[in-house]
KOLNU-449354 format. One record per residue (C-alpha): residue number from 0; x, y, z. Coordinates in steps of 0.5 Angstrom, whole numbers, plus 500, padded with zeros to 3 digits. Layout:
N
<NUM,<X,Y,Z>>,
...
END
This chain:
472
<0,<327,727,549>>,
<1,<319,727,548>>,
<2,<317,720,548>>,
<3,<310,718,545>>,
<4,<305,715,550>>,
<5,<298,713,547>>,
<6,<296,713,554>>,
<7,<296,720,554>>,
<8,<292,721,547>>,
<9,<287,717,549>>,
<10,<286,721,556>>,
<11,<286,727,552>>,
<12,<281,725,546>>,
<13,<275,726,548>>,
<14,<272,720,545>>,
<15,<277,715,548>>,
<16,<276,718,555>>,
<17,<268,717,556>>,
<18,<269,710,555>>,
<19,<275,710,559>>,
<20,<273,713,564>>,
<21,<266,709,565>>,
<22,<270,702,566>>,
<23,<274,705,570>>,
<24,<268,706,575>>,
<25,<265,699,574>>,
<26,<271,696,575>>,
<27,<272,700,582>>,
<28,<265,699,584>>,
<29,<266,691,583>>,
<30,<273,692,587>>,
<31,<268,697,592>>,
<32,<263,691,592>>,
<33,<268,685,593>>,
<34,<271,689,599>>,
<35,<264,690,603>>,
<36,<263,682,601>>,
<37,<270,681,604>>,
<38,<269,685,610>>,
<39,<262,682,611>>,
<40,<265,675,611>>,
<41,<271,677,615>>,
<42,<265,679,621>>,
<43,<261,673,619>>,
<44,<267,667,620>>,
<45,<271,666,627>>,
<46,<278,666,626>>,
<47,<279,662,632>>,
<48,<275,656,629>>,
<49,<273,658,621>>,
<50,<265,656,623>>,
<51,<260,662,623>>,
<52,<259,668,627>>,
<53,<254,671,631>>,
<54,<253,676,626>>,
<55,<251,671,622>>,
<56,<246,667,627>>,
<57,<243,674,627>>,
<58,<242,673,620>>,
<59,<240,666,619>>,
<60,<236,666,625>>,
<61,<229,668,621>>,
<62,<230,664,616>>,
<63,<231,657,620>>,
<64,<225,659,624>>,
<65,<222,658,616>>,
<66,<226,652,614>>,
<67,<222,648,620>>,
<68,<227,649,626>>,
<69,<223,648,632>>,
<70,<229,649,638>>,
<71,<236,653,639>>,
<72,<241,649,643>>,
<73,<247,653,646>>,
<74,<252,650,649>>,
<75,<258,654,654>>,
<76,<264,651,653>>,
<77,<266,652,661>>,
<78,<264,658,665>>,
<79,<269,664,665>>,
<80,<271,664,672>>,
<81,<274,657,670>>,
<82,<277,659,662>>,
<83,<279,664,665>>,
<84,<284,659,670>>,
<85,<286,657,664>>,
<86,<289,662,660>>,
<87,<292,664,667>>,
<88,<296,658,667>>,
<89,<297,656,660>>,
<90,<297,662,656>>,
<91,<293,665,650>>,
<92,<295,661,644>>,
<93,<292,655,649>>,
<94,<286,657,651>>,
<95,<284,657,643>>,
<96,<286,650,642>>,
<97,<281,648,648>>,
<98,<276,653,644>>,
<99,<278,648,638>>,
<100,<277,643,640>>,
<101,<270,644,644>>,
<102,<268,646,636>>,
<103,<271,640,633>>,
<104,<268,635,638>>,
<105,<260,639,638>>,
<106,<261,638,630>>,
<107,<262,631,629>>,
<108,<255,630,633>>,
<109,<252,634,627>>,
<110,<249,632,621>>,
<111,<252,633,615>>,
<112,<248,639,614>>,
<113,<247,643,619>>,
<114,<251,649,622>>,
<115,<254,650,628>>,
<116,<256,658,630>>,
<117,<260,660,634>>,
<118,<256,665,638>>,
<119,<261,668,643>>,
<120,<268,667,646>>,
<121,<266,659,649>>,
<122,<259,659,646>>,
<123,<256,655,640>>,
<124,<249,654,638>>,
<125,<245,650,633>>,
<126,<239,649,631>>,
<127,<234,643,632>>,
<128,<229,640,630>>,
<129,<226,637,637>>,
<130,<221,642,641>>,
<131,<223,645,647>>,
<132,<219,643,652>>,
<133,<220,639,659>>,
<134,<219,632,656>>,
<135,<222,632,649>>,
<136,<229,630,651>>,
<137,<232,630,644>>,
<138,<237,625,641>>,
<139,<242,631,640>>,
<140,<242,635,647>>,
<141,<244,628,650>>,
<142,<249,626,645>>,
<143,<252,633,648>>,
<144,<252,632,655>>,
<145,<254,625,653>>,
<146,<260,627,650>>,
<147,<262,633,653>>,
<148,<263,628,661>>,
<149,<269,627,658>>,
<150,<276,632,659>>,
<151,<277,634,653>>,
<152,<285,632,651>>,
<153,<289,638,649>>,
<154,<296,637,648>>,
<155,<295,631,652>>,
<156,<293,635,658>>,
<157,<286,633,659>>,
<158,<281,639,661>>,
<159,<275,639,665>>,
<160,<269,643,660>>,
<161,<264,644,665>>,
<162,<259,645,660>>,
<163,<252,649,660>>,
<164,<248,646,655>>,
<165,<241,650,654>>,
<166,<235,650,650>>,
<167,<231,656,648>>,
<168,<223,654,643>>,
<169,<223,658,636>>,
<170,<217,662,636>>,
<171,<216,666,629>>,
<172,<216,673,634>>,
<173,<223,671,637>>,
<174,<227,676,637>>,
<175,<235,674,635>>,
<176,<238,676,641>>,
<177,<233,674,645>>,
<178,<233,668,643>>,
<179,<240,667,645>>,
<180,<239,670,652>>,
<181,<234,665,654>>,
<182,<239,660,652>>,
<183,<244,662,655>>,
<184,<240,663,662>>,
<185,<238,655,660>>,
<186,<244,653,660>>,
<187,<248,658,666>>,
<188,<242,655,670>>,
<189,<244,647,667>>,
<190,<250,647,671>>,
<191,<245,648,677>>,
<192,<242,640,676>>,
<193,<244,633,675>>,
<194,<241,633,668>>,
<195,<247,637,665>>,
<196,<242,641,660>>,
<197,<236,646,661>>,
<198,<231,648,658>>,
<199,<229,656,658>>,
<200,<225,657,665>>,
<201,<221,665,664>>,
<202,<222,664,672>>,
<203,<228,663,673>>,
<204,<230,667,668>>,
<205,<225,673,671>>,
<206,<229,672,678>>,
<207,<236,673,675>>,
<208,<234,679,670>>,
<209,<230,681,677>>,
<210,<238,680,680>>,
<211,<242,684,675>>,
<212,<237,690,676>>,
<213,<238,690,684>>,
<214,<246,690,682>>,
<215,<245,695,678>>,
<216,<241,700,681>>,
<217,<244,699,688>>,
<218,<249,704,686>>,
<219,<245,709,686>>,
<220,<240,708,691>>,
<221,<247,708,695>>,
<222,<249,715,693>>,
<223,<241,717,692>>,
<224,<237,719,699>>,
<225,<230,716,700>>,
<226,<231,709,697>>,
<227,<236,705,703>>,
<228,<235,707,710>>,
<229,<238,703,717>>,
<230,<233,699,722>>,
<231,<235,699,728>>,
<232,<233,693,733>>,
<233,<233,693,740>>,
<234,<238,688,744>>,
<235,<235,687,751>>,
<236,<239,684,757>>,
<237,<236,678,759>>,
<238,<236,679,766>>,
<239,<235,685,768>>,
<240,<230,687,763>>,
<241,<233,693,759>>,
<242,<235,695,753>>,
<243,<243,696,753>>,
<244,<244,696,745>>,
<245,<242,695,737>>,
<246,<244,692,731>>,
<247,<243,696,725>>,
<248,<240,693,719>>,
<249,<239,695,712>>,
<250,<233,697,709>>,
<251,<231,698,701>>,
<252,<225,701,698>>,
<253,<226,700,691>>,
<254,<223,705,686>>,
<255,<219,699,682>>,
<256,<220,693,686>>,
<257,<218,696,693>>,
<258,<221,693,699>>,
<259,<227,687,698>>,
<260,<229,684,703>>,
<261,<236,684,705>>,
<262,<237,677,704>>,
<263,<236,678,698>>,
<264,<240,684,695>>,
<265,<246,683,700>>,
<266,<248,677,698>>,
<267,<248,679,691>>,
<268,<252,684,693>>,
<269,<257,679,697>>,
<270,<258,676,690>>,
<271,<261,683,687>>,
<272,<266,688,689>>,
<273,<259,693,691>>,
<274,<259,689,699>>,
<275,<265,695,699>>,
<276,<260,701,697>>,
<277,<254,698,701>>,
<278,<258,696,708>>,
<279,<261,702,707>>,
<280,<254,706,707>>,
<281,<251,702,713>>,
<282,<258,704,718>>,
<283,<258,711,716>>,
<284,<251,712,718>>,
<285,<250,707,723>>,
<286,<256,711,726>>,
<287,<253,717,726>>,
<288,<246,715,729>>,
<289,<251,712,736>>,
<290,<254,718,736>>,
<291,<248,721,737>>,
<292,<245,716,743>>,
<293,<252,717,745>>,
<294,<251,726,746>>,
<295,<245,724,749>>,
<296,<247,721,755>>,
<297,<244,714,752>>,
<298,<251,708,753>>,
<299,<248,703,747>>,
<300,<252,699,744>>,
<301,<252,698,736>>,
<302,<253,692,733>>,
<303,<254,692,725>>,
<304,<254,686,720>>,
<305,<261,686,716>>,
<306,<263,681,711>>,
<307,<269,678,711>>,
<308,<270,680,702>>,
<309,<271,687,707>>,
<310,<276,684,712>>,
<311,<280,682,704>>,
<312,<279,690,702>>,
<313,<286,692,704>>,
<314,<284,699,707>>,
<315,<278,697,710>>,
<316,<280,698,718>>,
<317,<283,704,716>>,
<318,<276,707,713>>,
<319,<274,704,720>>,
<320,<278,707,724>>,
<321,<277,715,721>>,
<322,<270,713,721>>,
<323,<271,713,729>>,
<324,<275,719,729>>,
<325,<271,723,725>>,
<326,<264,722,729>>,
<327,<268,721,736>>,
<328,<265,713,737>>,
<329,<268,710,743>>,
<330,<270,704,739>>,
<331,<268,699,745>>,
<332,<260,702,743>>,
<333,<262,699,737>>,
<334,<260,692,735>>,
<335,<263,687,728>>,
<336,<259,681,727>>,
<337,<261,676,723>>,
<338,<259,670,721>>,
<339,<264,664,722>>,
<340,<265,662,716>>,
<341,<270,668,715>>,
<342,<275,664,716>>,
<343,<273,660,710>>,
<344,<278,663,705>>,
<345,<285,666,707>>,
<346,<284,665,714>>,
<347,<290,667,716>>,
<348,<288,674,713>>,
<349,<282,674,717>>,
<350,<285,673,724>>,
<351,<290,679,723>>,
<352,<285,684,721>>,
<353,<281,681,727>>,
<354,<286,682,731>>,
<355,<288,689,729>>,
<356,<280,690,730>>,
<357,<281,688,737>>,
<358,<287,691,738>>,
<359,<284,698,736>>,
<360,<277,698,742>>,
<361,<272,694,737>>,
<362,<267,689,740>>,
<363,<268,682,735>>,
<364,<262,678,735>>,
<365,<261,671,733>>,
<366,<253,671,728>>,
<367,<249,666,726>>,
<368,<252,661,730>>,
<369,<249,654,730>>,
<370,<247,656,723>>,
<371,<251,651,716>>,
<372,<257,648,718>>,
<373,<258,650,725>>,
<374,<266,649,728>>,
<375,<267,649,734>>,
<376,<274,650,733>>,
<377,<272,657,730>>,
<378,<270,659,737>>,
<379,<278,658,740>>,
<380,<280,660,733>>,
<381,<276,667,733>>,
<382,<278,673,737>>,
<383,<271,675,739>>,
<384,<268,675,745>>,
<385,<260,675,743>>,
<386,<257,669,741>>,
<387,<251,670,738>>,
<388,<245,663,737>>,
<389,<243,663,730>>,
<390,<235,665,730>>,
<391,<234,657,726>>,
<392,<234,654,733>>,
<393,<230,658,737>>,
<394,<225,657,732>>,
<395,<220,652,736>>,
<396,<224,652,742>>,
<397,<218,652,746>>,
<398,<216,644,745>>,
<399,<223,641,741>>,
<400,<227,638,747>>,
<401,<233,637,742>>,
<402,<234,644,741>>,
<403,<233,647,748>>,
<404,<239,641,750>>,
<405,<243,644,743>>,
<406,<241,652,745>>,
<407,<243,650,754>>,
<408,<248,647,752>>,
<409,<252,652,747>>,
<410,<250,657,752>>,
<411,<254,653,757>>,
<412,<261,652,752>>,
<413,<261,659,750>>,
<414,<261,662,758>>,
<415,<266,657,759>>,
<416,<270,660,754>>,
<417,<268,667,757>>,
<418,<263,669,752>>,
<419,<258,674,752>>,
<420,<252,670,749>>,
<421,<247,674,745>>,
<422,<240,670,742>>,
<423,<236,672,736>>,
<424,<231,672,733>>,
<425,<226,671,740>>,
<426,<218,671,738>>,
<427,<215,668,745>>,
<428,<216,671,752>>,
<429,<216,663,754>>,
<430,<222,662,749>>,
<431,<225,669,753>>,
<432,<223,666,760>>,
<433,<227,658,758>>,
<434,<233,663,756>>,
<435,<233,667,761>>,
<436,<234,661,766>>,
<437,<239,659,762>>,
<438,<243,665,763>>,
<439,<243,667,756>>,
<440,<246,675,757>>,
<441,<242,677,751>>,
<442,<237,676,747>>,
<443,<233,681,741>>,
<444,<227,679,736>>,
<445,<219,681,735>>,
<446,<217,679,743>>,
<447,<221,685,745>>,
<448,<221,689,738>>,
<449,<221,688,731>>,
<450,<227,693,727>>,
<451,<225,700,728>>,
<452,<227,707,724>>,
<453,<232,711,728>>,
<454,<226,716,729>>,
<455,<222,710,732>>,
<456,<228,707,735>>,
<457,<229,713,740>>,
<458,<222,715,742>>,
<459,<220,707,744>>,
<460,<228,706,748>>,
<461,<224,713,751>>,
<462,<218,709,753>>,
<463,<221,702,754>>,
<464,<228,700,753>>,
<465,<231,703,760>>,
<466,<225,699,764>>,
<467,<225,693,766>>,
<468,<219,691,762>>,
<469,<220,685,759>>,
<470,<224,681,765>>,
<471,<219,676,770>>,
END
């Protein structure tokens, strides 16, 4: 049966529509205008701690410069190695409770009116009103260190925060996000000091910003041409004179920074998975240099350096193995150099790839000995049969009777432990000639020959390294 419907007749009057029609967008825009409101505050409040996010530090940030703000304080709860310890043991739901109160225990040193953001994941920051420099501590930054010495207790479990706490100057040019970068580099840079805080240093930052661009771009220079090369440096047989080897060392022109020195980047390396790519690039090349020398006629050891984050790689004496085959290098040619703190961490590990080395023709040798911690349990330890004497004590031996009883006297232990004994870093031919009458079997450094190029390399072995010109 039809049933009237008033809805419908004023949908079909003309008259009634129009004006229907207009409140029905008015009243869709205010609920469009609500939604966007509801959105935008959704991405301006953490839902782990209701406190204000980044975005909303991004928008404020102008405006406090205005209200007279003369500083940012930033505070890292821990950092994310140690965070990430905790989720691993405790779980999720946890953590945040530890973010929780980290929040909570920042907030109770604040004034009424003033906001705390939650920057990031373990990152709060505030505005101050204290100058950032070097000797306006402020009352706010030592409260903080103060209260955060103290484990904060969750679930009656007390965890330790390793805060970093940084502090950036406002400029009326400050850019938001770089505000917060600087910082944070302060704050990454106060766990280094005793203080517990840190000021925002353009130095130290331009170092690690320089750090980050080596790690970023030494990719590509290893798959690149032009920008690393390998030097090779002449090691001489002390008593005889002659050149029975040399180590290879890595080089890097880099395209802004020019030359950077291995010290630098390869430490860098060490720190991430990249010292994989970057041993990899210098077995490879090197290998192929010695099967060069080794088709001419010319029995020259080559000794590499290897990082024991390599020995960690479970395919890495694989890698080395085929590489052998690949260029058909007797593996006795072939030298690993390690340092002894390679059984640091995992020794176990480490002495059962060392073994298998030895067990497939690989020279292992000892480096830097002398140089840190030096145990002499590693010489028994180790299946090695190269010691070499860090460069640091032939420095001056010439004139420090400390260091020429010290150097006589490892070359005297390690014969005994029936090591072959290799000096570095030998500048001076009265310091070649004290080794020599120690018996020292070798030795390589500037008096001899700096590191060469390959093509260098040969044409100096060619000239000097098979004649007996540096033995007296």
């Amino acid at each position: 049966m039809f049933r009237f419907d008033p809805a419908a007749r004023r949908l079909a009057d003309p008259l009634h529509s129009a004006s229907d029609e207009t409140r029905l967008r008015e009243s869709l825009t205010r609920l469009a205008s609500a939604g966007e409101r509801a959105a935008a505050q959704l991405g301006r409040i953490d839902h782990i701690t209701g406190l204000p996010t980044r975005a909303q530090f991004m928008a404020d940030c102008t405006g406090a410069i205005d209200d007279g703000s003369r500083s940012l304080v930033l505070v890292t709860l821990a950092d994310g190695r140690h965070f990430n310890e905790l989720q691993r043991a405790l779980g999720h739901s946890y953590s945040e409770d530890f973010i929780r109160a980290g929040a909570e225990r920042l907030q109770s040193l604040l004034p009424p009116d003033t906001t705390l953001y939650h920057v990031s994941l373990l990152t709060f920051a505030v505005f101050g009103r204290e100058a950032a420099k070097p000797t306006a501590t402020t009352a706010l930054v030592d409260d903080i260190v103060r209260a955060f010495r103290p484990s904060i207790i969750c679930n009656n479990i007390p965890i330790d925060t390793r805060a970093g706490i940084g502090v950036a100057a406002l400029t009326p040019d400050a850019a938001p996000g770089e505000l917060l970068r600087a910082a944070l580099a302060a704050a990454q840079e106060s766990r280094k000091g005793f203080a517990g805080w840190a000021i925002y240093d353009r130095g130290s930052d331009a170092a690690q910003l320089r750090a980050f661009r080596l790690l970023s771009d030494l990719p590509g220079a290893l798959r690149g041409e032009g920008q690393i090369a390998l030097h090779f440096q002449p090691r001489i047989a002390m008593q005889e004179g002659v050149c029975v080897g040399a180590e290879a060392l890595i080089r890097w022109i880099h395209p802004e920074f020019g030359p950077v020195p291995p010290s630098e980047f390869v430490p860098l390396a060490e720190s991430t998975a990249l010292i994989g790519s970057l041993t990899r690039w210098v077995v490879t090349h090197s290998l192929k240099a010695a099967a060069r020398w080794q088709e001419n006629g010319l029995d020259l050891r080559m000794s590499i350096n290897v990082s024991p984050r390599n020995l960690e790689e479970p395919h890495f004496v694989d890698f080395l193995h085929a590489e052998l085959n690949r260029f058909d290098v007797d593996p006795a040619m072939l030298e690993l150099e390690f340092t002894e703190g390679a059984l640091a961490s995992n020794a176990e590990l480490m002495l059962e790839q060392l073994a298998r080395l030895r067990r497939l023709g690989f020279q292992i040798a000892i480096d830097d000995f002398g140089s840190g911690y030096s145990n002499m349990g590693t010489l028994g330890a180790l299946p090695a049969q190269i010691l070499k004497i860090d460069k640091s004590l032939l420095r001056g031996l010439e004139t420090d009777r400390r260091k020429q009883v010290l150097v006589r006297s490892i070359i005297q232990l390690a014969h005994a432990l029936d090591f072959e004994v290799v000096a570095e870093g030998i500048e001076t031919r009265e310091a070649f000639r004290l080794l020599c009458g120690w018996d020292c079997d070798a030795g390589q450094g500037y008096f001899m020959s700096k590191p060469l190029p390959l093509a260098d390399f040969d044409r100096w072995y060619e000239l000097r390294g098979s004649k007996q010109v540096f033995y007296d």
